[in-house]
C-alpha positions as CSV (number, residue, x, y, z in Angstrom):
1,X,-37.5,-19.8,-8.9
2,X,-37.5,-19.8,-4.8
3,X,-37.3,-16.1,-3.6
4,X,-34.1,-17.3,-1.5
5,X,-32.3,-18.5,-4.9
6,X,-33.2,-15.2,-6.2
7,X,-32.0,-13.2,-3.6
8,X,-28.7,-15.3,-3.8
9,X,-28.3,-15.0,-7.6
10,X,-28.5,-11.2,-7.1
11,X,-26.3,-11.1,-4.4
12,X,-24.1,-12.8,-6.5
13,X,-24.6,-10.7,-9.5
14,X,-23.4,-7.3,-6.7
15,X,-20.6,-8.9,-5.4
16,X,-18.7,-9.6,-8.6
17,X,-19.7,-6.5,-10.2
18,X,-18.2,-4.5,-6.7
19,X,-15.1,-7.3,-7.4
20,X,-14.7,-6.2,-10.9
21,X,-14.9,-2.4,-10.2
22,X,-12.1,-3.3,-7.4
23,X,-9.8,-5.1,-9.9
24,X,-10.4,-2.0,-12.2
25,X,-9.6,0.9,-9.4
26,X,-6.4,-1.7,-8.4
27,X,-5.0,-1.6,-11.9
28,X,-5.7,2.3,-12.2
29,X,-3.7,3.3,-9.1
30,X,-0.8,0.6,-10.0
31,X,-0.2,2.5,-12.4
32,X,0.2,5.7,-11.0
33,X,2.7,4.1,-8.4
34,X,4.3,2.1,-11.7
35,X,4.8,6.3,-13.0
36,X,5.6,7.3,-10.0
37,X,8.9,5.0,-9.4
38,X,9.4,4.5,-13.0
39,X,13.1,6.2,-12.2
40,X,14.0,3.5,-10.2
41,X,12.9,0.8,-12.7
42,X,9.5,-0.6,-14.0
43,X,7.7,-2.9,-11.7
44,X,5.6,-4.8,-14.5
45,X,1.6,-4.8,-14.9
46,X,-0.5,-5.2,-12.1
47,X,-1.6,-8.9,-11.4
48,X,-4.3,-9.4,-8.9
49,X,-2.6,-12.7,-7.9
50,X,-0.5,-10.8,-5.7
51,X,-2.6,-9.4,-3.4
52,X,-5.4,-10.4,-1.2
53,X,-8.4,-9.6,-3.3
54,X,-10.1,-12.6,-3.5
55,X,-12.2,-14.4,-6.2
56,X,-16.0,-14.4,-5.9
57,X,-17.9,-18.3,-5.6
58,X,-21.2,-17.4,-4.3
59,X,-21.6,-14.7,-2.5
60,X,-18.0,-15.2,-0.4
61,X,-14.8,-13.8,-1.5
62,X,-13.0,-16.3,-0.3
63,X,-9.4,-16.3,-1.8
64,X,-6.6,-15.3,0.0
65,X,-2.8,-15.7,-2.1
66,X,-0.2,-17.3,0.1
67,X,2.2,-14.3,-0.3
68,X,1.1,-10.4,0.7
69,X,2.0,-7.9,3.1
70,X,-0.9,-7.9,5.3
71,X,0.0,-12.0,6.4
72,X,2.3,-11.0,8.7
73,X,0.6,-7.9,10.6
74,X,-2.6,-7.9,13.3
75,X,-5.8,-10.1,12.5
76,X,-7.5,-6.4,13.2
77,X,-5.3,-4.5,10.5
78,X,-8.0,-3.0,8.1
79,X,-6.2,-5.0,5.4
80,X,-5.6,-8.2,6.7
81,X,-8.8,-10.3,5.0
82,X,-9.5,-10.1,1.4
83,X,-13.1,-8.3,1.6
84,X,-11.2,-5.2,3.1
85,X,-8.9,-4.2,0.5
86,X,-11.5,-4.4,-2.1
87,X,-13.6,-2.4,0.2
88,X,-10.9,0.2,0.9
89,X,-10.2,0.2,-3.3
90,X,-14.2,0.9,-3.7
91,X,-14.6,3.5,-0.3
92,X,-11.3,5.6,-2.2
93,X,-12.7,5.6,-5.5
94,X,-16.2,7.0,-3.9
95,X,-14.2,9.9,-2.0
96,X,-11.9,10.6,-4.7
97,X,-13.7,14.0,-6.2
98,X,-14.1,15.2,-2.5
99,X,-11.3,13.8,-0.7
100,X,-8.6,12.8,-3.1
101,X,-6.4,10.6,-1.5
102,X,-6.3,12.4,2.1
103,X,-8.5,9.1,3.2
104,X,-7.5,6.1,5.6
105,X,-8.9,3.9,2.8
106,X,-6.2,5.2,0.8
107,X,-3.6,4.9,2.8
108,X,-4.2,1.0,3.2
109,X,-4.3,0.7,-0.8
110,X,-1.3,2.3,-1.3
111,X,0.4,0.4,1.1
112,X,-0.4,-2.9,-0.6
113,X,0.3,-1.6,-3.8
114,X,3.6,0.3,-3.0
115,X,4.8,-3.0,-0.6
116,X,4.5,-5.0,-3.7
117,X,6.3,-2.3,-5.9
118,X,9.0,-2.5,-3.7
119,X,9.3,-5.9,-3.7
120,X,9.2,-6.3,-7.3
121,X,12.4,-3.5,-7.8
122,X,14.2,-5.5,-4.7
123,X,13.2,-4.9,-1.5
124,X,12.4,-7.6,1.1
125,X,10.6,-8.2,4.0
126,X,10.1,-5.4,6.8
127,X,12.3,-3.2,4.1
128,X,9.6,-3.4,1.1
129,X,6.6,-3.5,3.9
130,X,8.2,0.3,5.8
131,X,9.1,1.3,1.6
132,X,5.1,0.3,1.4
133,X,3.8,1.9,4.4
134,X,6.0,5.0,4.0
135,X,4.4,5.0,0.4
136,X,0.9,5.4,1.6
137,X,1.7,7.9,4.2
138,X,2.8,10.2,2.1
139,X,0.3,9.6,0.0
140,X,-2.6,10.1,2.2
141,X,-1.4,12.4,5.4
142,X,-2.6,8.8,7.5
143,X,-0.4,6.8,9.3
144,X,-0.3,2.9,9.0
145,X,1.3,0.1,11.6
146,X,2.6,-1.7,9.2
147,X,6.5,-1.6,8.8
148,X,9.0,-0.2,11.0
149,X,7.5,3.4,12.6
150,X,11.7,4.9,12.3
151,X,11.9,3.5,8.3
152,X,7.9,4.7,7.8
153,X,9.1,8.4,9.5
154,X,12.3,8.6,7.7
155,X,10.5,8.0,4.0
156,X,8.0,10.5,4.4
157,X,10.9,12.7,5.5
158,X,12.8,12.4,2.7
159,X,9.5,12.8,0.9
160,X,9.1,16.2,1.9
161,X,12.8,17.7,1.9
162,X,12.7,20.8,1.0
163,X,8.9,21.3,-0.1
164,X,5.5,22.1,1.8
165,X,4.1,19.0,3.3
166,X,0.6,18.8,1.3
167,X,-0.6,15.4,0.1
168,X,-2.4,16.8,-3.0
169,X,0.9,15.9,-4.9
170,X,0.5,14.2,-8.4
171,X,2.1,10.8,-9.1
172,X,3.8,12.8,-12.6
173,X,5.4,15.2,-11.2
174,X,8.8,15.5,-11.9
175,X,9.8,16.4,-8.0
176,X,7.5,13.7,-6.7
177,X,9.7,11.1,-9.3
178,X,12.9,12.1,-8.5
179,X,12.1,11.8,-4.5
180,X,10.8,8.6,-4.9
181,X,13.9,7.0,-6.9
182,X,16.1,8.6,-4.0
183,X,14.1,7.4,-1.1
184,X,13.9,3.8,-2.9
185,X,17.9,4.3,-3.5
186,X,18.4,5.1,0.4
187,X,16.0,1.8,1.4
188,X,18.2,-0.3,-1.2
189,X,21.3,0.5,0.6
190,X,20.1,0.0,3.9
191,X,19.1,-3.3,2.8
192,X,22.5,-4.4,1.1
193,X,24.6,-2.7,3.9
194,X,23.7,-3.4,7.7
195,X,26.2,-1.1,9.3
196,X,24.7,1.8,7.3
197,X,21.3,0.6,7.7
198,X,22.0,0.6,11.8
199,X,23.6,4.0,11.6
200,X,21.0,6.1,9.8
201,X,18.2,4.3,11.2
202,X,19.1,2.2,14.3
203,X,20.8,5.1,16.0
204,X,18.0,7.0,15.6
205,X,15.5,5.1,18.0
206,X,14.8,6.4,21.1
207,X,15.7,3.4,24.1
208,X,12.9,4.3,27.0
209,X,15.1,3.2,30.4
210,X,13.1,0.4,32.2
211,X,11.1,1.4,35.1
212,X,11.9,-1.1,38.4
């Protein structure tokens, strides 16, 4: 055998093992966000379908689902191509014992995972995407551009009414359940009901005058 096909066969071999371990890390943090909302209702097992993870032929993940919340943000968001989120699943997972979740790799897998939690109990559009990005905010302590920055702001908020803002929180804690189910409740009704949505959120934004 040519040393090339070699060399190819073993890169190969790597990249669908590093797929696989993805897949598995995926599956373990969907569900601690399936625990973590299971007030508001269950949001099913985790199919890699629905996000842009990619399959493996040759050495190229090449895959990319026609539905996900990174399709309609910035070509540079560290999401946006299907290599990146099984990166940031594999850089987590290695920083984990050190870090926890207080990494930007975290932040960018719970957003995916939380957007499509939200859209699976309801939510739609820039609602489930803010729901998702507020998510992996609070989460982490890192601060994504995906969403609405008002709806992002006002979940972590609400996150951390009436407690210390530390992100070491665990996804089975009791206070970390119930805060979820009312934040999701508050994101539901601005969804469903447009005058409330533009008075607790919309009257909120700051309007910079235009400079002449």
């Amino acid at each position: 055998m040519e040393l090339e096909e070699l060399l190819r066969d073993r890169e190969f071999d790597e990249g669908k093992k590093k797929l696989n371990d993805a897949i598995a890390i995926a599956q373990r943090e969907w569900e601690h966000v399936r625990y973590s909302l299971e007030l508001v209702g269950d949001i099913g097992e985790f199919d890699k379908e629905d996000f842009m993870i990619g399959v493996i032929e040759e050495d190229v993940i090449i895959r990319e689902p026609l539905l996900s919340p990174t399709k309609s943000v910035s070509g540079y968001s560290p999401t946006f191509y299907p290599m990146y989120f099984v990166q940031n699943l594999l850089a987590m997972d290695k920083q984990l014992a050190k870090e926890g979740y207080r990494t930007i790799e975290s932040l960018y897998v719970f957003v995916e995972l939380a957007t499509k939690a939200g859209e699976r109990l309801g939510l739609i559009g820039s609602f489930a995407m803010s729901f998702g990005s507020g998510y992996g905010s609070a989460r982490s302590g890192w601060i994504a551009e995906k969403g609405y920055p008002l709806e992002r702001d006002l979940f972590v908020k609400m996150f951390f009414k009436n407690r210390k803002e530390s992100h070491d929180w665990d996804f089975f804690w009791t206070s970390v359940r119930e805060n979820l189910n009312q934040i999701f409740l508050k994101f539901e009704s601005w969804q469903n009901d447009e005058k409330l949505y533009k008075k607790e959120v919309k009257s909120k934004a700051i309007v910079k005058p235009m400079l002449v």
